[in-house]
Structure formats: C-alpha cells, structure tokens
C-alpha positions in Angstrom: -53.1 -55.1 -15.0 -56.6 -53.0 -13.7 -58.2 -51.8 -16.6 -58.9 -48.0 -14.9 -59.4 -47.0 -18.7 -63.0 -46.1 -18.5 -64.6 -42.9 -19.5 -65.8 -40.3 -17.1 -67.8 -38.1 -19.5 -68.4 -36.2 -22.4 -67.3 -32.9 -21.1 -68.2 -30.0 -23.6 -65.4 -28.9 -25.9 -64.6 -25.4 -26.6 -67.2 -24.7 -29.2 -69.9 -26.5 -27.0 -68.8 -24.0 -24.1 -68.9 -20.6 -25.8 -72.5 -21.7 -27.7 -73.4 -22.4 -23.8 -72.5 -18.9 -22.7 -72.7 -16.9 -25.5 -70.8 -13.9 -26.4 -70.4 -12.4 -22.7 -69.0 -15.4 -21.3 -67.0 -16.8 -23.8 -64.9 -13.8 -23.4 -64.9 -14.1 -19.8 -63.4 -18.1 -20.4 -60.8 -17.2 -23.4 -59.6 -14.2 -21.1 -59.2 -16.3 -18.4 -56.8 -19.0 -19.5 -53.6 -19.1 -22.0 -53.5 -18.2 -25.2 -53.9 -20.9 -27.9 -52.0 -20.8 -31.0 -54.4 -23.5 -32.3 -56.3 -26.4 -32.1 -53.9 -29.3 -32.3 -56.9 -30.5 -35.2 -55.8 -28.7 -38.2 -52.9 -31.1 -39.6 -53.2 -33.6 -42.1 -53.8 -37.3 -41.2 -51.2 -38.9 -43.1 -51.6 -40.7 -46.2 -50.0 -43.4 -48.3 -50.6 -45.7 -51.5 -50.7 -49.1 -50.6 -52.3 -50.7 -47.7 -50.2 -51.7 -44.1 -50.9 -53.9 -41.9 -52.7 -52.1 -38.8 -50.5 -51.2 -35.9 -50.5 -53.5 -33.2 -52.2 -51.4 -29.8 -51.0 -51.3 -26.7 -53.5 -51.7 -23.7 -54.3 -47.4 -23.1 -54.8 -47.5 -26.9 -57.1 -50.4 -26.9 -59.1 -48.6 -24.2 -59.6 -45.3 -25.4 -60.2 -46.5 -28.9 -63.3 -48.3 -27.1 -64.2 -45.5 -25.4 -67.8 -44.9 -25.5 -69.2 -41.4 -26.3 -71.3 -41.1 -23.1 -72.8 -37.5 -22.3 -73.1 -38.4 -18.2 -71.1 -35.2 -17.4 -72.1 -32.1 -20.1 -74.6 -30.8 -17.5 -71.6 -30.9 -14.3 -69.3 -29.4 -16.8 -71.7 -26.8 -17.3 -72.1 -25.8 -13.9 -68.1 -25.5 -13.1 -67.7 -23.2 -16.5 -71.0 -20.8 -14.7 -69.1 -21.3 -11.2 -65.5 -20.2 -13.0 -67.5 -17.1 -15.0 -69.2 -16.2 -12.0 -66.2 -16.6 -9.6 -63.6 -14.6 -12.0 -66.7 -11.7 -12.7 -66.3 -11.4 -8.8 -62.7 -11.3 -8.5 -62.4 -8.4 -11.5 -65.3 -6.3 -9.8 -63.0 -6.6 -6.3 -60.9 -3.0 -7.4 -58.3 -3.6 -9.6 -57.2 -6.9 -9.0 -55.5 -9.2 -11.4 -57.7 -11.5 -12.5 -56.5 -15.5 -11.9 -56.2 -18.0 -14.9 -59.5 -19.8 -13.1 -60.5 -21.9 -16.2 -62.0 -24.6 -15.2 -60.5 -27.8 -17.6 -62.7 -31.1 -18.5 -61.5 -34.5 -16.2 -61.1 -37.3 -18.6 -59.7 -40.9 -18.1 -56.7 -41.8 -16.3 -55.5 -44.6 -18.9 -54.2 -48.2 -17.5 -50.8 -46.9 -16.6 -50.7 -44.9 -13.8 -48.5 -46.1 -11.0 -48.2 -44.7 -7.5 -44.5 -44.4 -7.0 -44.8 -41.8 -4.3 -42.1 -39.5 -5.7 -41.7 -35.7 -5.2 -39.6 -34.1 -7.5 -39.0 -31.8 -9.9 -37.0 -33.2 -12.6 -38.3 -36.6 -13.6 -36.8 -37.9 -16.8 -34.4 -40.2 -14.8 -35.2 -43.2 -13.1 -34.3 -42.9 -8.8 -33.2 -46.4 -8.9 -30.8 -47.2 -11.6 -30.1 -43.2 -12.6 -31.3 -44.2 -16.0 -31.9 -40.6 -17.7 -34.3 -40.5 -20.6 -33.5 -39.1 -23.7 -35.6 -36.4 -25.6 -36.1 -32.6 -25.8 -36.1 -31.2 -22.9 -39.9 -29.6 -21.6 -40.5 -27.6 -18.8 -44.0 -28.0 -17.9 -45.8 -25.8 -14.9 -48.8 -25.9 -13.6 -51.2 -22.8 -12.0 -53.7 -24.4 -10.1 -56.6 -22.1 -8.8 -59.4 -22.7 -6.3 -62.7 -21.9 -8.0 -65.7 -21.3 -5.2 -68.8 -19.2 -6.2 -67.3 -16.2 -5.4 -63.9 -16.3 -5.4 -61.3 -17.9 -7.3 -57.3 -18.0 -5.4 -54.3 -19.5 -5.7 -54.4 -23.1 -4.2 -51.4 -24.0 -1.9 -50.6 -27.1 -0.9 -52.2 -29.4 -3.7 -50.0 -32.1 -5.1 -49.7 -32.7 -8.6 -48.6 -35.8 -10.5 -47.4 -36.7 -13.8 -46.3 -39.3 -16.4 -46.6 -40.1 -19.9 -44.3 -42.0 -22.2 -40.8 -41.4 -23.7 -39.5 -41.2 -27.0 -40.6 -44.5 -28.5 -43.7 -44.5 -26.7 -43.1 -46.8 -23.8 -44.0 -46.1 -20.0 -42.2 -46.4 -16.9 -43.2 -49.0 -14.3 -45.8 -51.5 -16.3 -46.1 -54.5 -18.3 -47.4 -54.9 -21.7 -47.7 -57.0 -24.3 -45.2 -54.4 -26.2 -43.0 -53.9 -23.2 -42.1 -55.0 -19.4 -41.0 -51.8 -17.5 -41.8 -53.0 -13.9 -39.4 -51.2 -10.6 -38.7 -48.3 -13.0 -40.0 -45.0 -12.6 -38.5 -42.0 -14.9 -40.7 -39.9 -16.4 -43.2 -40.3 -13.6 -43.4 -37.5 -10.4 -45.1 -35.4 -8.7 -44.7 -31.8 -7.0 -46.5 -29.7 -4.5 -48.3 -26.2 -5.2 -46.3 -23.6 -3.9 -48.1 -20.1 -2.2 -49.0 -19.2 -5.7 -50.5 -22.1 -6.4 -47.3 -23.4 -9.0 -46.2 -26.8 -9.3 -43.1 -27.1 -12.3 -41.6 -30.0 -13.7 -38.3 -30.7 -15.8 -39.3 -33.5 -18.3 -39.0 -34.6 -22.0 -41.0 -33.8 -25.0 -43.4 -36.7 -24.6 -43.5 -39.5 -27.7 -45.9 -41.0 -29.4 -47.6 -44.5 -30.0 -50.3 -46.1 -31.8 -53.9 -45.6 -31.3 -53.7 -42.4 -29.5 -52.4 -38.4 -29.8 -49.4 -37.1 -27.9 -50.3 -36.7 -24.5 -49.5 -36.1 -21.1 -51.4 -37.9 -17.9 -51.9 -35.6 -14.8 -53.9 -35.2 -11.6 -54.9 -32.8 -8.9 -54.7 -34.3 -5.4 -56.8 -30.6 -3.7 -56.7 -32.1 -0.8 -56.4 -35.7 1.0 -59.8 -37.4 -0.3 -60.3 -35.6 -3.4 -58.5 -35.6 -7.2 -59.3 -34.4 -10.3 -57.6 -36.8 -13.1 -56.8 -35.6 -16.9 -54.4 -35.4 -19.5 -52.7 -32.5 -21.3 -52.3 -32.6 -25.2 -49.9 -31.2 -27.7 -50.1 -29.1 -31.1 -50.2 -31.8 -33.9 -47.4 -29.3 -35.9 -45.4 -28.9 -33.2 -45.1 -32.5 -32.5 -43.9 -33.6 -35.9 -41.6 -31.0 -35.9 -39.8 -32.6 -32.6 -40.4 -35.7 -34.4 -37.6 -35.3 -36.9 -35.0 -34.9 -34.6 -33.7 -38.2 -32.3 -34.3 -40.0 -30.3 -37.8 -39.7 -32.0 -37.0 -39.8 -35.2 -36.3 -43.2 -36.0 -40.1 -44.3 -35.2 -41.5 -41.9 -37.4 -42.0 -38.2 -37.2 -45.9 -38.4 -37.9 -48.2 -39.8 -35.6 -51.1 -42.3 -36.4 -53.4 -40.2 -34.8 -53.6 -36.4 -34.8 -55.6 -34.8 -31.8 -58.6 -34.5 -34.5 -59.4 -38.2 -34.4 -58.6 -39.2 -30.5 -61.3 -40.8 -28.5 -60.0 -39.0 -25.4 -59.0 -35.2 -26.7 -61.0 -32.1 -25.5 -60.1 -28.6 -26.6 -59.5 -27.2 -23.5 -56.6 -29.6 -22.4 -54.7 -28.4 -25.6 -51.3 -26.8 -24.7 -49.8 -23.8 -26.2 -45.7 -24.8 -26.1 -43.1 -22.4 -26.7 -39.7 -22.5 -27.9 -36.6 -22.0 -25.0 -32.7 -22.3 -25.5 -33.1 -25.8 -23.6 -35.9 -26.6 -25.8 -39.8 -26.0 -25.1 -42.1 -24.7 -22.4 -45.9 -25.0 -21.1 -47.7 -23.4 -18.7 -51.3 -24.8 -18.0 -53.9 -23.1 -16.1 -56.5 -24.5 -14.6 -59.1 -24.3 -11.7 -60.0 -27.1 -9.2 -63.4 -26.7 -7.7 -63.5 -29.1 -5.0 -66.9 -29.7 -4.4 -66.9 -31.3 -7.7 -64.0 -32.7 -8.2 -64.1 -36.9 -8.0 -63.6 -38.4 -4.8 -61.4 -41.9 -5.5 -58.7 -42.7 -7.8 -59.9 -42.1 -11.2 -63.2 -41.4 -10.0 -63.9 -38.5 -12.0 -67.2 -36.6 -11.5 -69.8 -38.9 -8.7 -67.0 -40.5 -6.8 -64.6 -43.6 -6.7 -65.2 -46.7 -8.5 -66.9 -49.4 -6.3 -64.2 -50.6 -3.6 -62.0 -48.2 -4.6 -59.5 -47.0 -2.6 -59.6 -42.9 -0.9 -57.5 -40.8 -3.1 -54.4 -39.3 -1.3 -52.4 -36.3 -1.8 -49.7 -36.7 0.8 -46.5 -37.7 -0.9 -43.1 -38.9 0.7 -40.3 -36.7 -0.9 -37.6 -38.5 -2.5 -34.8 -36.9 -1.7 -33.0 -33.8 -3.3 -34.3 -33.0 -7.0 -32.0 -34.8 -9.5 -30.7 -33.2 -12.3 -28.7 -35.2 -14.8 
C-alpha cells in the first residue's frame, strides 16, 4: 500500500484565524460559513482504573499519529482567509445580494485509503458489485462549493466531489490491512458533480470509529481537470457517542479513543454542525475553492503533486442510476 499519509501543513485553526484578522474580519469569516454548535473538543477523554493493553493501529492511524507539526502552509492559509474576506466584502457591497458561504476550509492529508473507483453517485452505502448495503444511521451529507477569486466569490458548477470514510466498526472499503482485507469492494465510497448552485449531496451512514484517530470523513474538490483540494470533515465528539449506543455501533464501544481535542489531523474549521432528521442526521458543509491555490496532483495539497505523481482528474464515469437500498 502507498503511504500518501503525509502532512500538507499546519493550517491556522479558528482561534489562529480571528487573532489574524481581528474583530472586523472574524465577523466577516463566522458570518460566512454554518453555524457551529461547538467545537467537537469539549468532551471528556475517557477514563478507567486499571491499565489496557494499547489498541493495536491500523495504517491511517499509524500515520497521522506521526504526523509532524510542520508550519509550511500558515502563511498560504493566511492569504485564502484575506482573499475570502476580501472577496465576500465585495459581493455584500454589490446591492443587496445574498452573500455566499465563501469560507475558505484548511486542506489536510488524504490518509492511505483512498481508492479511485470512478463512481458517480448519490447514495453510497452499498457496494455496486455485490449490492452489499452498509449498515448504520443514515447521513445526508451536502456540500456548497464556492469559487473564491479577489473579487468575487460564486457558485462553482461542474466540480466533482468525492468521498469515503469507514463504516460502523471502522473498516474501509477497497484496501488491505493488517486488521482487514476489503479489496473489489467499494460502498461507502462515491463521488457527485456540483450542480448550477454549486451543490453536490450524498446519502451515506453515520461514519464509525477506530483507534488512533477522531470520527471523520475523507473528501476532495476536483475544480477542475488538473487541480484538487484534499481534506476531511469531522464530527461533534457528543454527538458521536450518542450514535454510538445504538447498533451496529454499539457493540465496539460507544466512546472513541480519541476525541477531536487530541487528533493529529483535526482543524476547527472542518468541524460539522449535524442535525437531527426523521431518517436520521444531516450536514451541510460550506466551503470555498480558490483555484490558484489549490494543490495540483493527488494529495498534493498546497505547492503541487508529490514527485512523479500523477495529474489529478475530475472527470468521472457515472455508474449507472443512483441506488437506493
């Protein structure tokens, strides 16, 4: 397996953004994007009396545990929150018109487990080959992607975006590792493309969880067909144990090992804010893709690919009708 589980940057949190642009522009960035009902940091680690063995890591674990805290990328990040303040201060001055969720969200590694299945669709959580359907409660997740420029920020047709993350007990689609052997499958792994408002939505399951690393869900931005912006959303630490009592989730344990507070990877600004539906939950993240500084190769993050890397590409074959168990 390619170890792609390196880090692109420190990229400045929340509180590192608003001491950056004091008072004016922090509210310019927190009116901007989604409310947040919290910081994901605020729950307990859990505790116990005697000592246990330590939980064998799977390979993204491994990796992000070893992450080095490398500031490379505070100064780029910088410039993209100035480009969204100045591009959203434009937009509001334009005569009354509704100001886009333009925030402009910190790319951070893409993990060891991405697979290119080159499948467009909706509804992930089953697998295209057997009809395997995963098990879990239900999340619709949707995506508002903007184009951030200077002096404008828009709607941004046409990108595609992919996702995948684990299931219920933590394992992933289409890999091998030393915990698992998942190879030809492909549920809870898909991608969609930005409609004329810029929305991509997917049907999915409340991700699981594993050792060595906070819940989490892997994404990325293809703008166009040599650029993409690679990241990972992450849930409320509350909310996740709460899901965590109920099966299939349940019978590995309804608290995590590691809370957002203490993961190598989490930033503030990638933090969803879930709410509850009939079905089950939904998110909607916002973000803003500046292209001219957005990584050009597959997991390149900010200053290109890695060396012999391949082009990035954001033309996807469809797969068919959109499946719904």
């Amino acid at each position: 397996m390619d170890n792609d589980d390196r880090q692109i940057g420190h990229i400045l949190s929340r509180r590192e953004v608003l001491k950056l642009l004091g008072a004016t522009g922090a509210v310019l960035l927190v009116g901007c994007g989604p409310s947040q009902s919290g910081t994901g940091a605020t729950t307990a680690a859990p505790t116990g009396g005697a000592a246990t063995q330590a939980p064998t890591l799977n390979a993204e674990a491994q990796t992000a545990e070893a992450l080095p805290q490398n500031p490379t990328a505070v100064t780029a990040q910088a410039a993209e929150v100035a480009t969204t303040e100045g591009a959203t201060t434009a937009v509001a001055a334009g005569g009354g018109a509704t100001v886009p969720a333009c925030v402009v969200r910190p790319e951070v590694t893409e993990g060891p487990y991405y697979v290119d299945v080159d499948l467009v669709r909706t509804d992930i959580r089953s697998d295209s080959n057997t009809g395997e359907v995963k098990a879990g409660t239900p999340l619709a997740l949707t995506f508002n992607v903007s184009q951030v420029s200077a002096s404008n920020c828009t709607p941004l047709q046409g990108a595609t975006v992919e996702i995948w993350h684990c299931d219920a007990t933590g394992v992933y689609s289409g890999v091998s590792d030393p915990g698992f052997n998942t190879e030809g499958q492909n549920w809870l792994r898909g991608a969609q493309v930005t409609d004329a408002n810029g929305v991509a939505t997917f049907t999915t399951i409340y991700p699981g969880w594993y050792s060595g690393r906070a819940v989490h869900i892997h994404f990325k931005v293809h703008p166009d067909e040599t650029k993409v912006f690679t990241s990972q959303l992450f849930c409320d630490d509350t909310l996740s144990q709460q899901v965590f009592t109920q099966e299939p989730y349940a019978s590995k344990g309804s608290t995590p090992d590691t809370l957002n507070s203490t993961d190598n990877i989490y930033q503030d600004l990638l933090l969803l804010t879930t709410t509850k539906t009939d079905q089950g939950y939904a998110a909607t993240f916002d973000i803003g893709i500046d292209p001219s500084t957005v990584g050009t190769g597959e997991s390149g993050g900010p200053g290109g690919p890695p060396p012999g890397g391949p082009p990035a590409r954001a033309t996807l074959t469809p797969a068919g009708p959109t499946q719904t168990p």
